[in-house]
C-alpha positions as a Markdown table, in Angstrom:
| # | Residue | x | y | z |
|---|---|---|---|---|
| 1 | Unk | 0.0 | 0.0 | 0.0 |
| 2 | Unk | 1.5 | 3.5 | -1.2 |
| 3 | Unk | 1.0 | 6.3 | 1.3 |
| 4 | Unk | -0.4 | 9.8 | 0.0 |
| 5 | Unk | 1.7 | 13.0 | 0.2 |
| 6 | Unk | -0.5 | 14.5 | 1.9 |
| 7 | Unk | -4.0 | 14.2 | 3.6 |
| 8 | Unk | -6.7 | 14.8 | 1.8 |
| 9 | Unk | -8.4 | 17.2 | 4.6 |
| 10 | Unk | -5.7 | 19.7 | 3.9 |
| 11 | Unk | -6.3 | 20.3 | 0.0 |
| 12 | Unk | -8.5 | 23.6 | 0.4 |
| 13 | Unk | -6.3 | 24.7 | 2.5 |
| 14 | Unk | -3.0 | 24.0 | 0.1 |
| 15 | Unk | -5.0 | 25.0 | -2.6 |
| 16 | Unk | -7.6 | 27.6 | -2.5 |
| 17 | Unk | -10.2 | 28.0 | -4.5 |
| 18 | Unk | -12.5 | 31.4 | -4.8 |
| 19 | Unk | -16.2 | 31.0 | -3.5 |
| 20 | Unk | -18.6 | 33.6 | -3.3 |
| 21 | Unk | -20.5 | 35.3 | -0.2 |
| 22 | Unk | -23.0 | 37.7 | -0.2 |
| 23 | Unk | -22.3 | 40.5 | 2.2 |
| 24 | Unk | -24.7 | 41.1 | 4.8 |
| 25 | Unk | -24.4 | 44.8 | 4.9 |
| 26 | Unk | -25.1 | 45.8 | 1.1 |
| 27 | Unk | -25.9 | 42.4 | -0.3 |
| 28 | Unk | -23.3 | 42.7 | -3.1 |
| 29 | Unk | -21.6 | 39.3 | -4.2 |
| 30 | Unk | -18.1 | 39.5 | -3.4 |
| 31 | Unk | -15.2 | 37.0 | -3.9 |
| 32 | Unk | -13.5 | 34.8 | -0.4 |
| 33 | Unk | -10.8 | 32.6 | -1.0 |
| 34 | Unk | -11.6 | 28.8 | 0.7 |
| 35 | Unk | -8.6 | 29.5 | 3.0 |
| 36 | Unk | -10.2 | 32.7 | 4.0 |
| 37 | Unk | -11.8 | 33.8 | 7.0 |
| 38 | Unk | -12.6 | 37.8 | 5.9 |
| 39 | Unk | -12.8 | 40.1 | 3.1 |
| 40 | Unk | -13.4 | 43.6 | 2.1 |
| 41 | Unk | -16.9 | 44.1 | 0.2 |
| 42 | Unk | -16.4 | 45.3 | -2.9 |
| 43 | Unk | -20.1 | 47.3 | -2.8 |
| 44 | Unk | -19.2 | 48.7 | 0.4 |
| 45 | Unk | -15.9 | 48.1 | 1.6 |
| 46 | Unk | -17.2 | 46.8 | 5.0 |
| 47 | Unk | -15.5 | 43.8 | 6.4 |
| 48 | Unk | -17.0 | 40.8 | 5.8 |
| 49 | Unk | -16.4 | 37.6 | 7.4 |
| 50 | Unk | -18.1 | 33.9 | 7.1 |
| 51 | Unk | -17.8 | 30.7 | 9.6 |
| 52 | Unk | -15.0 | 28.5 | 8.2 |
| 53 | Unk | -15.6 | 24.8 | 8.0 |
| 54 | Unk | -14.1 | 22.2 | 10.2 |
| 55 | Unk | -10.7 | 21.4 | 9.7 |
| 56 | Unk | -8.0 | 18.5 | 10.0 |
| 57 | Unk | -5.3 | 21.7 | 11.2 |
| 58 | Unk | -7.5 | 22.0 | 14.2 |
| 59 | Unk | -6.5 | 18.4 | 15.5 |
| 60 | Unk | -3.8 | 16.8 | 13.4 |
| 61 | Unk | -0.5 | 17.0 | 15.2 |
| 62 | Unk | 1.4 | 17.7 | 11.4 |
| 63 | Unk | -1.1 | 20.7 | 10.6 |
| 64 | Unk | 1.8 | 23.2 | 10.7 |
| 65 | Unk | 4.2 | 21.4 | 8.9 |
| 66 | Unk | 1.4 | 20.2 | 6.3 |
| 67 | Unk | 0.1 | 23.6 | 5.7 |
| 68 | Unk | 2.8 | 26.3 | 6.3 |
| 69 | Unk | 3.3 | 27.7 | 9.4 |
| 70 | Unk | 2.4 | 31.5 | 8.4 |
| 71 | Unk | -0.6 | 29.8 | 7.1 |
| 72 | Unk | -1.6 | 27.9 | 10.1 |
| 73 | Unk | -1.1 | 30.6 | 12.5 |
| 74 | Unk | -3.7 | 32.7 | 10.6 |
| 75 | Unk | -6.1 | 30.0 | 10.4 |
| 76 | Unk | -6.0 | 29.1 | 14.1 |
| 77 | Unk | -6.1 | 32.8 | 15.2 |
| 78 | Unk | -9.1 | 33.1 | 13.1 |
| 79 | Unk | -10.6 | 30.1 | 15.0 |
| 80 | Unk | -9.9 | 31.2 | 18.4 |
| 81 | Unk | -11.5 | 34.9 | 17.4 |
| 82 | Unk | -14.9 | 33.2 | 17.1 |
């Protein structure tokens, strides 16, 4: 049996992929990135934010390592804010 690179949990996070959210201020569409937390409206310019999914970086002892640490440390910070 081979073993994978990497874990499949971690793939949005390695590679993000744009989504859409409507803000809740102005209702404009605006572009968030999957490894994204906020963004700037681009109607309004208000902040905008959205609940991120579960995640393997939030138990997995090689999250750091796996995702970057600059990446990780975001992520988490974002997490704890909530």
């Amino acid at each position: 049996m081979a073993l994978k690179d990497t874990c499949p949990g971690s793939s949005e996070i390695k590679s993000p992929y744009p989504e859409e959210i409507k803000c809740f201020f102005c209702g404009v569409i605006t572009e968030i990135w999957t490894d994204e937390v906020e963004t700037t409206c681009k109607g309004c310019g208000k902040t905008i934010s959205r609940e991120m999914k579960p995640s393997c970086i939030e138990w997995c002892p090689a999250a750091k390592e796996c995702v970057g640490a600059e990446k990780y440390e975001r992520l988490m910070k974002a997490r704890k804010d909530k």
